[in-house]
Each structure stands twice: as structure tokens, then as C-alpha cells.
C-alpha positions as a Python dict, from the first residue, in 0.01 Angstrom:
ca = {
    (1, 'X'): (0, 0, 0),
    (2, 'X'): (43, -150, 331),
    (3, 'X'): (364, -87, 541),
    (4, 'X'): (683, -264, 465),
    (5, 'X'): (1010, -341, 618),
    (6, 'X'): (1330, -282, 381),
    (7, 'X'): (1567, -545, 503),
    (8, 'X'): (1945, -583, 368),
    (9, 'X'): (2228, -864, 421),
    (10, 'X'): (2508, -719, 567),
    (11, 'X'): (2720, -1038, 698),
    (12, 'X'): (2777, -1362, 550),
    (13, 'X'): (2584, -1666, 549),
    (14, 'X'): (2907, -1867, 570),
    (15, 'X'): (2874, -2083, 921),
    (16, 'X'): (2513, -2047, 931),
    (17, 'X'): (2307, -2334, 965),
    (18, 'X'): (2104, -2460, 660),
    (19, 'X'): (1793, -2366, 800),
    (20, 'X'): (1915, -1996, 880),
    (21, 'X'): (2017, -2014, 469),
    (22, 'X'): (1743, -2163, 341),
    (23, 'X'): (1571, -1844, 545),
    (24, 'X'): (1757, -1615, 453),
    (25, 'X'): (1660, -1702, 32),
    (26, 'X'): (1302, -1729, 135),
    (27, 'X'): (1344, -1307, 219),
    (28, 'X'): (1470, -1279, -114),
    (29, 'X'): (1869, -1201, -6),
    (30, 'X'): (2125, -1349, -225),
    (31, 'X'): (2465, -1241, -103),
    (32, 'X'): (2621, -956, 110),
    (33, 'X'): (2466, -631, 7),
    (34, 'X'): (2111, -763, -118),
    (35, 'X'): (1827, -620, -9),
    (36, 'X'): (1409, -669, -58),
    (37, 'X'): (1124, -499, 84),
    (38, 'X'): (857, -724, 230),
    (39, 'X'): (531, -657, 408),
    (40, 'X'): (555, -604, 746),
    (41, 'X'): (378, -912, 868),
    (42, 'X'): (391, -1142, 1149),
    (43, 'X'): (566, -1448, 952),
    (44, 'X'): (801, -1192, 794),
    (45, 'X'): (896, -1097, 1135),
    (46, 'X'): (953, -1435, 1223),
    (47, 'X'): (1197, -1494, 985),
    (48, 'X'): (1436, -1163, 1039),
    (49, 'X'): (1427, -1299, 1414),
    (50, 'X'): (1596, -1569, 1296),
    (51, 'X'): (1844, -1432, 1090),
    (52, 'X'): (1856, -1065, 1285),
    (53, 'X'): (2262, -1104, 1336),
    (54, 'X'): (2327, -1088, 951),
    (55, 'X'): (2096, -869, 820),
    (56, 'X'): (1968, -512, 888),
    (57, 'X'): (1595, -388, 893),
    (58, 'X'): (1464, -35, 844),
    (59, 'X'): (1114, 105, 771),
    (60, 'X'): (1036, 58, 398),
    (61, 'X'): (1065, 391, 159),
    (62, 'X'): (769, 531, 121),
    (63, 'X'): (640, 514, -266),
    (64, 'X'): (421, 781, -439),
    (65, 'X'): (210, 650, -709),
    (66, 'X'): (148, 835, -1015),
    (67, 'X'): (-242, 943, -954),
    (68, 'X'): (-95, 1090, -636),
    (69, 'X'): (-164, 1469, -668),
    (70, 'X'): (98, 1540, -424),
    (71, 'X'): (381, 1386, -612),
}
């Protein structure tokens, strides 16, 4: 699985501009406390730039699958 970025909402959308909304549904956030893992890609990037002063971004969890011996 390639690496992610966990990224959460942590201030409100209220006196945003559309556009920074509209961006800030396209991650997948909903409210104040939502949060979504999303690939750690270039446009993904893009986006949290836009919206970096209400949300917070941290390394995705890392994820064992089941065939995984080591888990």
C-alpha cells in the first residue's frame, strides 16, 4: 500500500471561501473533527495547501494486512 497522509478538520469552514469548501469536501472532511486518509500525492498536496489553516496533517497509520506474518 503506498504511503498516505491522515488529515483531520480542526477549525471551521465558516468564513471560508466557496472554493476553500468545496475543497475541503473533495478531501472527504465534513465538519470539525472529520478526518480521511488519502494517498500522499502531488494533487492531494495541493489541496491541504489550500486549506492548511483548518485542518491538520500527519503521516498515515501504518496497516498490517492479514497474510502479514508479522502481525
Amino acid at each position: 500500500m503506498p504511503a498516505g497522509v491522515r488529515i483531520r478538520q480542526v477549525r471551521s469552514s465558516n468564513g471560508a471561501s466557496p472554493a476553500q469548501r468545496d475543497t475541503l469536501r473533495s478531501l472527504g472532511l465534513h465538519g470539525i473533527g472529520t478526518a480521511t486518509e488519502r494517498p500522499d500525492q502531488p494533487t492531494v498536496q495541493g489541496m491541504v495547501r489550500v486549506v492548511s489553516h483548518l485542518v491538520e496533517v500527519a503521516p498515515a497509520a501504518g496497516r498490517r494486512s492479514k497474510e502479514d506474518p508479522d502481525g
